[in-house]
C-alpha positions in Angstrom: -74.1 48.3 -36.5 -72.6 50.6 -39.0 -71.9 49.1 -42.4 -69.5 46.3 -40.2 -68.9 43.3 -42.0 -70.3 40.1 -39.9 -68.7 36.9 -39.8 -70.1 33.8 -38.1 -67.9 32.0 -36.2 -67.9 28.4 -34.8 -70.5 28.2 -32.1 -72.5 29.9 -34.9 -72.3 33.6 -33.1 -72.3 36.3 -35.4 -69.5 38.8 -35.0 -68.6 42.3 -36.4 -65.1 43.7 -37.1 -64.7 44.9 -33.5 -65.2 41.7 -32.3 -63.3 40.1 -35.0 -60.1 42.8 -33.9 -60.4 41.9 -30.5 -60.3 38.0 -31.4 -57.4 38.9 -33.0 -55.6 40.9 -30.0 -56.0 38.2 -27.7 -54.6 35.8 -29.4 -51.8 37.9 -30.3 -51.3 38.7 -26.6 -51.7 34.6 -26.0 -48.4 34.5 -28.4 -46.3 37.2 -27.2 -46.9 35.5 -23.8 -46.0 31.9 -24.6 -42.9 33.3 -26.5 -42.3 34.9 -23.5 -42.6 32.0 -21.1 -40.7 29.8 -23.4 -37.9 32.4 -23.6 -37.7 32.7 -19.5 -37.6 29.0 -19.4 -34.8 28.7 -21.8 -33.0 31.2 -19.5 -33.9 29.6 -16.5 -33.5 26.2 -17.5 -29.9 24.5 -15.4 -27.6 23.2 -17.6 -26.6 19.8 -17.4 -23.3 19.4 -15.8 -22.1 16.4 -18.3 -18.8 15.5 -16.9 -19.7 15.3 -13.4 -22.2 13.3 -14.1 -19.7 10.7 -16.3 -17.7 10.6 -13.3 -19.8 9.8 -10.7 -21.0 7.0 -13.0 -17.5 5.9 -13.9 -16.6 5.8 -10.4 -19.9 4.2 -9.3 -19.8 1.5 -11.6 -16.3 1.1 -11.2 -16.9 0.4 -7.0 -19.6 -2.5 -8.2 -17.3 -4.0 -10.5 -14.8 -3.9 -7.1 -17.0 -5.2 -5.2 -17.6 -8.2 -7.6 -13.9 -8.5 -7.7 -13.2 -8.8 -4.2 -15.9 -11.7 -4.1 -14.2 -13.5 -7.2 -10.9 -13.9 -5.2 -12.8 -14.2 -2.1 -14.2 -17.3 -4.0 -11.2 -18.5 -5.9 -8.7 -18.0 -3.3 -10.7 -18.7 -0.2 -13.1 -21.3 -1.1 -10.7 -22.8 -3.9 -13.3 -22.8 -6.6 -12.7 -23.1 -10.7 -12.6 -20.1 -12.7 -16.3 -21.2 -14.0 -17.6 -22.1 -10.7 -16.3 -19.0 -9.3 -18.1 -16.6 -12.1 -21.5 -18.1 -11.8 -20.9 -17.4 -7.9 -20.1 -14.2 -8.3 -22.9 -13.1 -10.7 -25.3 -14.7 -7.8 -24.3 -12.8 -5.2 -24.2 -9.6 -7.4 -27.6 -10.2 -8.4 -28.8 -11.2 -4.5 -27.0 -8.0 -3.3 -28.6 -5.8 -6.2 -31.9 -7.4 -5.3 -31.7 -6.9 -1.5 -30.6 -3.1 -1.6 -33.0 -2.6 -4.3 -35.9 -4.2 -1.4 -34.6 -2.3 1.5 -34.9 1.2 -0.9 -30.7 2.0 -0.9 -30.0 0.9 -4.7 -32.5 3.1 -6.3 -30.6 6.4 -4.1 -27.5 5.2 -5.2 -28.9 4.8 -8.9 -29.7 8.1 -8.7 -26.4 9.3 -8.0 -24.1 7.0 -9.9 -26.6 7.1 -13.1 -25.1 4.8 -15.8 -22.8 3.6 -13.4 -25.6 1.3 -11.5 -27.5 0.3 -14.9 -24.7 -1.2 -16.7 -23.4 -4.0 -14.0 -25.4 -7.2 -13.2 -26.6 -5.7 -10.4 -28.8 -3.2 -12.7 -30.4 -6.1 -13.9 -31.2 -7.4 -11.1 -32.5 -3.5 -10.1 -35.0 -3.7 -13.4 -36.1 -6.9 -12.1 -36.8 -6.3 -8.8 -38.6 -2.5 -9.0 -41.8 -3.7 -10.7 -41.7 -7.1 -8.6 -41.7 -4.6 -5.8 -44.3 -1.9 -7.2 -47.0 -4.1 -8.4 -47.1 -6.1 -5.3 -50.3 -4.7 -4.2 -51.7 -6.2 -7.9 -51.6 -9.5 -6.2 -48.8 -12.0 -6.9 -50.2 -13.4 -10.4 -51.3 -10.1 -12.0 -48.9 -8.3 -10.2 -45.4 -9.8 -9.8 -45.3 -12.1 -12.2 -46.8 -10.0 -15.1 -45.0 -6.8 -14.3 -42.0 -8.2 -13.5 -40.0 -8.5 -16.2 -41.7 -5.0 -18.1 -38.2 -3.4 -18.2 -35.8 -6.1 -18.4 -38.3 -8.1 -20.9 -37.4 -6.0 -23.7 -33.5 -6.3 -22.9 -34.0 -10.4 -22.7 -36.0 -10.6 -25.6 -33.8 -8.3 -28.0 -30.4 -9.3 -26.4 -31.3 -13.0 -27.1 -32.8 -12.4 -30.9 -29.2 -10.5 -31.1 -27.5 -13.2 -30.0 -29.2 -15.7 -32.5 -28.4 -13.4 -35.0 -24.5 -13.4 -34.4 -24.4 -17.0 -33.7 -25.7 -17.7 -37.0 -23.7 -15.3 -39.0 -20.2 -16.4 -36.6 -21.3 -20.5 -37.5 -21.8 -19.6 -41.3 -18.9 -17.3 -42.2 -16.0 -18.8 -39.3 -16.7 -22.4 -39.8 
């Protein structure tokens, strides 16, 4: 080797210049081709279509709050039940209906097209509860159901009720 310089690298392998240049170009190349890629997939990414997507969830959620309308005069006008009575009914049947389309596979397709429309009602409570139930099945019914169960809605119970403490204590303190 002609008067190169040599410069040990890593793995302890003694390079010279040349080598050292070529390193150099490949790595280069590396760049210009993850610029590249990065670039293309900016281009090619879709763009989200935002208001189509409020409005199938405004009109998804919209038909399940309908739906749970229609069963509260159902139940006040048919069955003559209180205006108590007839809430706690309502929210059952929400939640059993949630439940059973979530078991026979039709919520989670109609989740995906309604979005935010099919989180927000009861019944996307009873969704959360019911996918992991569902899912971990095959864990066995202890370490399965029961302890994956509530691993989406869990952190909504435990937050929404520490919330709620929260409030109630400020509201008792500052109204009374």
């Amino acid at each position: 080797m002609k008067g190169g310089e040599f410069l040990i690298n890593i793995s302890g392998r003694i390079l010279n210049n040349n080598e050292k240049d070529k390193n150099k170009k490949e790595t280069l190349q590396e760049e210009k081709i993850k610029k590249k890629f990065e670039q293309l997939n900016q281009e090619e990414k879709p763009k989200p279509q935002i208001l189509l997507h409020c409005f199938q969830a405004f009109w998804v959620g919209g038909l399940i709050c309908c739906i749970g309308e229609c069963f509260r005069l159902l139940y006040s006008n048919y069955f003559n039940l209180s205006k108590d009575v007839t809430g706690a009914f309502v929210s059952i049947t929400m939640i059993f209906l949630g439940a059973l389309l979530t078991g026979i596979g039709v919520y989670d397709r109609f989740a995906e097209y309604g979005g935010a429309g099919t989180l927000v009602p009861i019944t996307g409570f009873s969704n959360a509860m019911v996918s992991p139930a569902i899912e971990f099945k095959k864990e066995g019914y202890v370490f399965g159901v029961a302890a994956k169960m509530f691993i989406i809605a869990g952190p909504v119970l435990v937050y929404g009720t520490i919330a709620s403490m929260i409030v109630g204590t400020i509201y008792y303190f500052f109204v009374f």
